[in-house]
N, C-alpha and C positions, 0 to 999 in steps of 0.2 A: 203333764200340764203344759200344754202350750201357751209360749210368748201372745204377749198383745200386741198386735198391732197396731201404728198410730201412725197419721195422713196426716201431708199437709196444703193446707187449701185457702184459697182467696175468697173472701166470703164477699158480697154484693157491696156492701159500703167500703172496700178497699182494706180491710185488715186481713193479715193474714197468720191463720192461730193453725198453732197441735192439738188435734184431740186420738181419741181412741177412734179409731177405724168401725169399731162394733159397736159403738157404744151413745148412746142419747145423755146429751146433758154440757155442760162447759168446757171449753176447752181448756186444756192445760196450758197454753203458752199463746198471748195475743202477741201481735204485733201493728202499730198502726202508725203510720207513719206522717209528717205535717205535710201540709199543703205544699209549702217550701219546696220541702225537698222533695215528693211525689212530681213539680213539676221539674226538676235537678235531673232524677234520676230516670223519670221515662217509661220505658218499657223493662227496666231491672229492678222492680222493686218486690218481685216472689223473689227472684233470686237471692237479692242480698238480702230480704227474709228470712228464705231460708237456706242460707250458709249461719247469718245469727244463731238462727235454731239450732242447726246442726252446733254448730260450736258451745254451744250453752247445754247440748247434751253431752257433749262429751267430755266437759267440763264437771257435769254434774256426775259423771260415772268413773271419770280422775281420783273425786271428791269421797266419791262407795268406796276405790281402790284405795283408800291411801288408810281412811280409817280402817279398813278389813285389814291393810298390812299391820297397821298400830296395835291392833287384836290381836293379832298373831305374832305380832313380836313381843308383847305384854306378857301374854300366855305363855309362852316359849321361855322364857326366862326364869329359871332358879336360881334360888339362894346356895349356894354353897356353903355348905355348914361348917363352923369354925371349932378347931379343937383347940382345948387348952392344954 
């Protein structure tokens, strides 16, 4: 089974979201930014979109790792049985 793919793209009204590369329907992650700062920051506002993005997935898969290791430390763990 292969991975999904997911793009990321500036949509016509200035947001810019993750979705599935394959796939029709919402995207996973918007981004949209105030007037304020769209005028601040310019012509860098995919970018530091998506670095956000980037950093919020890799946060989100810190977040897989850490629980999976909790699992596996839980699991791994016997009682040593006590004699009298």
């Amino acid at each position: 089974m292969s991975s999904p793919l997911y793009e990321i793209v500036e949509l016509a009204n200035g947001d810019v979201v993750l979705q599935r590369a394959d796939e029709e329907g919402a995207p996973l992650v918007s981004i949209r930014f105030s007037a304020e700062t769209l005028s601040y920051m310019q012509e860098g506002t995919f970018d530091v979109a998506k670095a956000m993005i980037e950093a919020g997935m890799e946060a989100a898969s810190d977040l897989v790792f850490d629980a999976e290791s909790d699992l596996m430390d839980d699991s791994m763990v016997t009682e040593t049985p006590v004699y009298h």
